[in-house]
Every structure is written in structure tokens, then in C-alpha cells.
N, C-alpha and C positions, 0 to 999 in steps of 0.2 A: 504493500500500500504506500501512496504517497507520502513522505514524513510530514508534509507541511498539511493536510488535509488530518494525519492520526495525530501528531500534537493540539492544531486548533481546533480538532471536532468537526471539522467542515467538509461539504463533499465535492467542490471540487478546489486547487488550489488558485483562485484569484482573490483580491485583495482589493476595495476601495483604500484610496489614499486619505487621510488626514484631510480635510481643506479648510481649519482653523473657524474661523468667527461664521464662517456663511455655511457649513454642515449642515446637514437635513436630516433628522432621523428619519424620514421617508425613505430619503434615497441611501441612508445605511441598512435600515430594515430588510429593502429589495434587496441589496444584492445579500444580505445573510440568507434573508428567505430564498434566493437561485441558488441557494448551496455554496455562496462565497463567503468572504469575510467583512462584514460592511465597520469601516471606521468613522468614529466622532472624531472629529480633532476639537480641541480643547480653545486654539488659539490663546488670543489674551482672555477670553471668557470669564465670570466670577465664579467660583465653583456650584455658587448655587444653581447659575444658570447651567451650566453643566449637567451637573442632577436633574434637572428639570428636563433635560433632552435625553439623555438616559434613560428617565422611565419612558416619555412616549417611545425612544425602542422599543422599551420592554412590553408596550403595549401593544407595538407593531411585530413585533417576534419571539419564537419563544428558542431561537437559534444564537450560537457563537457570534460575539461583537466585538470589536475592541475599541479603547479610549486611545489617542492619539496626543502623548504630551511633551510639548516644544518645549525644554526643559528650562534652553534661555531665554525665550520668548515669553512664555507665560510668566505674571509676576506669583500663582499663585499652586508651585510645580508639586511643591510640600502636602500641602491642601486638596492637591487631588488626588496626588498619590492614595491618602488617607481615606479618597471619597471611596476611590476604586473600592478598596477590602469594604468600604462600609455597605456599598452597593452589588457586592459579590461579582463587577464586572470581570469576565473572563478572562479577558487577554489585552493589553498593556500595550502601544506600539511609543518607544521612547524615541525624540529626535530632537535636533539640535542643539546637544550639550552633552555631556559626560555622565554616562548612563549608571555608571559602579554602586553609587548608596542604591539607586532607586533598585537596580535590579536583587541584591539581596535582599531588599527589603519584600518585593513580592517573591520574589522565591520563596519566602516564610513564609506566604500566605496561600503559597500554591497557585497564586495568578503567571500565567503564560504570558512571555516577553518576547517580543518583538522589539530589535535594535534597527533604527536606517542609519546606514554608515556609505561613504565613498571613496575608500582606501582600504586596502588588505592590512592599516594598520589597526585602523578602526574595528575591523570585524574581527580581526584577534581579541583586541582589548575586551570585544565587545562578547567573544564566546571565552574569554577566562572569565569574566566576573559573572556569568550567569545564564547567559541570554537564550532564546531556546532556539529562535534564528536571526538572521540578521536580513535587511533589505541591501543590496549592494545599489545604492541609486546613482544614475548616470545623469552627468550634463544636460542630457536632453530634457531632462524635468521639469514638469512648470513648478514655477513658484520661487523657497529660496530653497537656495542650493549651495556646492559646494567651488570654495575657490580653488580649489585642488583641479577641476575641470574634466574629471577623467571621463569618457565617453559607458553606456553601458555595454557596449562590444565590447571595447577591452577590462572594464572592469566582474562580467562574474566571470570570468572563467580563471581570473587571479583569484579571485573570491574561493570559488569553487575548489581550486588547490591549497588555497590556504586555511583553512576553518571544516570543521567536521559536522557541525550544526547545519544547517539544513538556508540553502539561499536564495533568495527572494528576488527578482528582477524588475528593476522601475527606471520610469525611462525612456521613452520613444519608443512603447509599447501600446495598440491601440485595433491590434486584431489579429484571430490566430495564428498568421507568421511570423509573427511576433512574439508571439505564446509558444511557439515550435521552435522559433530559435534561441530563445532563453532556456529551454528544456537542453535542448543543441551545446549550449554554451556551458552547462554545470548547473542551470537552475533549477529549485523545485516547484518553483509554484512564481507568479508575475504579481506587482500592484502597479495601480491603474488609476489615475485622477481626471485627466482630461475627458478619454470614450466616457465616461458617466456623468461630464458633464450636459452632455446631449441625452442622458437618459431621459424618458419621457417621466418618469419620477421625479427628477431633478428639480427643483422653483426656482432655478435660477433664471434672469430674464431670459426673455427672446432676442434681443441683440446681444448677446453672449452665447448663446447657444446657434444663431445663426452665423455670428461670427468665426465660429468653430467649426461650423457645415463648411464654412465657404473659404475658410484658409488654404492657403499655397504651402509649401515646402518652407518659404522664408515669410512666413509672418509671424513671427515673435522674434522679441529682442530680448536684449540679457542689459538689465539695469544693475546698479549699484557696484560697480570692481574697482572703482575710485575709491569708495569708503570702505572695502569688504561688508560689502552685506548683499551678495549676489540673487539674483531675482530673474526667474523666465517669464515673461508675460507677453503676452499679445499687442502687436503696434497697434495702436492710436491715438486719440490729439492727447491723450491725457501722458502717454508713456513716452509718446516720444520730445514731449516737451522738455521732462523730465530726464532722459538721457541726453537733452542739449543744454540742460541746466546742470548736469554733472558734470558736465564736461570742462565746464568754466567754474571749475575749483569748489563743487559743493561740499558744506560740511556733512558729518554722518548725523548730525540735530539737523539740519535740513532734511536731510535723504530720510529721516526716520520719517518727517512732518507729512509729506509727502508719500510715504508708504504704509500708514498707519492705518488697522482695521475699517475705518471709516472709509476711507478712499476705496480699499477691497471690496468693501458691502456697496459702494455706491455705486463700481462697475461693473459688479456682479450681479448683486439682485436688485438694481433698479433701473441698469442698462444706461446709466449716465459715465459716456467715456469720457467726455467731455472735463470730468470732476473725478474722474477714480480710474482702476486699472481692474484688469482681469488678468488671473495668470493663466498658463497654457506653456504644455508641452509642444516640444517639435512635432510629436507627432498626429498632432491637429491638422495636418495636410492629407491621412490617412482618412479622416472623419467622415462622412459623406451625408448620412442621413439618422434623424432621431430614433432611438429605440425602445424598447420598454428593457429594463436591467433585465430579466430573462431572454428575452430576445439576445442581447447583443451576449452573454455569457453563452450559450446553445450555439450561435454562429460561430462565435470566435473559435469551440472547442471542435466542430466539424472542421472548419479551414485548417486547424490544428493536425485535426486528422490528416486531411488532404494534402497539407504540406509536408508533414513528414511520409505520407506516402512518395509524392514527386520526389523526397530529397532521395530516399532508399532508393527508387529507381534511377537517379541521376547516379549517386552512389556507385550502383552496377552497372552502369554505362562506363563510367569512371574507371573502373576495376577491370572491366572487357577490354579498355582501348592500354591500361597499364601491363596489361599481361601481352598483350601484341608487342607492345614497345621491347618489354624484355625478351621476348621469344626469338624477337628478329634481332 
């Protein structure tokens, strides 16, 4: 069986991403309810309000969830830790800071950890002190990211040699050749924030999500490497203002001011780019049309099929024309 489906209880292995202040337990519900793994992200959130969307999960599924906690981001990482056990949530996804206290601490408590890391040094760190797998997340990823830059082609399959724990592919991942080639690569299972934006679950506006139908290959830019506070997001007047105002020596008290929950929720769920941003993966060129979170899980995992059938017979095409070469 797949390690990442018998550790998290779930049936098959994809993963909703974290998407901070604008999560929807609707659209973590669907994909727990398709047999994936739906995550809260925490964001800067209060913990109350936290709780508050935790239970509608729980009232939306009686399936494996996880809480998503940005460990430097949030001011309140302590506090939810806490909520977690008090709430018996399952599974734990820790990112953006140094995972060590928190992961013993759920390990006492028998809650499942999920590390996102993008460095084989990180996914070390992050399978000694506890973790049950790690996400190896690539460049490609909306949102923030790492300045390290590593791509997710070259980073799982370092991953994958490096660490014994079970690893996760995120990252310019957005349908099942995607899902086939992270298998390919050393992966056991993908997560996924973009394809679920366009889920038909999803509340996020309609120019957001059409925005994402209708993306090219190059429509998102990478904000904030002047200040290290790296970010994938979608061009528009809001971001790209903003990377011409970096440019011209911004400080990181600007860059925050400018990239703060508010601005997110404004380009997200109320479709004003104008005054906010949306993030998005690279692979939002992939996107084409809305789905329902079942739909697009059932698709992805036939193409999955599909692809690894063609690679097997490429394969042996491969191994036919190799054995000629040496014959002759």
C-alpha cells in the first residue's frame, strides 16, 4: 500500500495545499471527502477563528484533515499547536520555520506531521526530529517560497535519496502527468494549491479563477528577492506595480505592507487586482477548465494511468532500439 495514503488514513495520495487567510472548509472537506487530504492553512488567522473553521470540516466530513501552520508567519504558532490536540485534529502540515519543538510535541500526542521543506537539508533535519513525511516543494509554487530556488524536477529525487520517510511533490503539479512523474521521480503521493483553485467548491472569485483558466506558461511573476520574502503570484496591475516598486530599493516594512492578508483576500475572494494579489503556481498554464474536487482527482488519476502506460511502452521502444545498438 501507499505509505502516504497508510500513514494519513486516506485513499488516495493527493494533498490540498495550505492557502493561509482565504481556506475554505468546503473546499478542504471535498477533497478529504474524494479520498485526498484537504488542508486548513492557519495563515495569520486568530486561533479562535481557526476553530471555528475546523469544526465546519468536521461538519462537512467525517474523513482525515490537516491544519497547515506557517510557523513564522503566524503570530499565534504556540496556540494552535495546542488547538490541534484540543481538537483531536489528525494531521499537522508545519511550514515556514523550524519544525523541531512542534514536531515532538505532536508526536506525544500521536498527531501525524507533515514537514514542507526545499532542500535535502531541510528534509533531513526534518525526518530526524520526527516528521512522518516531508513535502519537497519546488520553485514552481504559488505563493511564498523558497530562496534557495530549486526546481521540483531536480529537487524529489534528491529528496527521494536522501530521507526514508515517505515524499511529497508540490510544484508545477496540476494533472496526472504530473502525478506520474513525481511517482517517476521518488515521490509518494503530490500536493496541489492552484488545480483547486478552479475547483467548483472553491468561493474564491470569478476573476481568479478565470484568471487561472486562461493563463499562459508565463503569467506569474516571482515578487519579493530584494527583501527575501519570495512570493509566486499571478501578473496584474496590483503585482506588477509592486515588482516595479521593488525594484527601486523597497524596504521589507514596505514589501510586508503590500503583501499583507488583506491585499490576498482582496485578490482572491473579491477579485479586486486592482488593490490585492493572487498567488499561482507555474502550472496554471496547465488549467483549462473548472471542476468539481472529485472530478478533477478521478481525471488526474486515469491520465496517471495513461501516462505511465505510454512511459512503459516508450520504455520498450527505448530498450529495443538499445539492444540493436549493442548487437551491431
Amino acid at each position: 500500500m501507499n505509505r502516504v495514503c497508510q500513514i494519513f488514513k486516506i485513499e488516495v495520495p493527493i494533498i490540498l495545499g495550505g492557502m493561509g487567510n482565504i481556506s475554505s472548509p468546503e473546499l478542504v472537506a471535498a477533497v478529504s471527502n474524494a479520498g485526498g487530504l484537504g488542508t486548513l492553512g492557519a495563515g495569520t488567522m486568530h486561533p479562535e477563528k481557526v476553530r471555528q473553521l475546523i469544526n465546519e470540516i468536521k461538519e462537512k466530513t467525517g474523513r482525515p484533515f490537516s491544519l497547515n501552520i506557517p510557523i513564522r508567519v503566524s503570530p499565534f504558532s504556540q496556540e494552535l499547536a495546542q488547538m490541534v490536540v484540543e481538537e483531536k485534529v489528525p494531521v499537522v502540515t508545519l511550514s515556514a520555520g523550524d519544525p523541531t519543538s512542534f514536531l515532538s510535541f505532536f508526536r506525544s500526542y500521536n498527531v501525524k506531521t507533515i514537514v514542507v521543506t526545499a532542500s535535502v537539508k531541510q528534509a533531513k533535519k526534518a525526518e530526524v526530529a520526527g516528521a512522518d513525511a516531508v513535502v519537497g516543494e519546488g520553485f514552481e509554487a504559488a505563493g511564498l517560497n523558497s530562496p534557495l530556488e530549486i526546481t521540483t524536477f531536480s529537487l524529489i529525487p534528491q529528496l527521494a535519496d536522501a530521507v526514508k520517510i515517505p515524499v511529497i511533490a508540490a510544484g508545477g503539479i496540476a494533472d496526472g502527468r504530473g502525478l506520474a512523474a513525481a511517482f517517476m521521480l521518488g515521490a509518494e503521493g503530490v500536493q496541489m494549491g492552484t488545480r483547486f483553485i478552479v475547483a467548483k467548491e472553491a468561493p474564491f472569485s470569478r476573476k481568479y479563477k478565470k484568471a487561472i483558466v486562461n493563463a499562459g506558461d508565463d503569467a506569474t511573476i516571482v515578487i519579493g528577492r530584494t527583501v527575501g520574502r519570495i512570493r509566486r503570484v499571478l501578473k496584474g496591475p496590483y503585482t506588477e506595480e509592486l515588482y516595479r516598486l521593488e525594484k527601486e530599493k523597497m524596504t521589507l516594512e514596505e514589501y510586508e505592507k503590500y503583501t499583507k492578508e488583506d491585499a490576498h483576500w482582496a485578490g482572491a475572494m473579491e477579485g479586486n487586482i486592482e488593490k490585492g494579489f493572487v498567488n499561482s503556481g507555474q502550472a496554471a498554464g496547465i488549467i483549462k477548465e473548472e471542476s468539481t474536487v472529485k472530478e478533477i482527482i478521478e481525471q488526474m488519476i486515469q491520465e496517471a494511468k495513461d501516462a505511465l502506460h505510454k512511459a512503459s511502452e516508450s520504455v520498450k521502444q527505448a530498450e529495443e532500439g538499445f539492444s540493436k545498438i549493442i548487437i551491431n
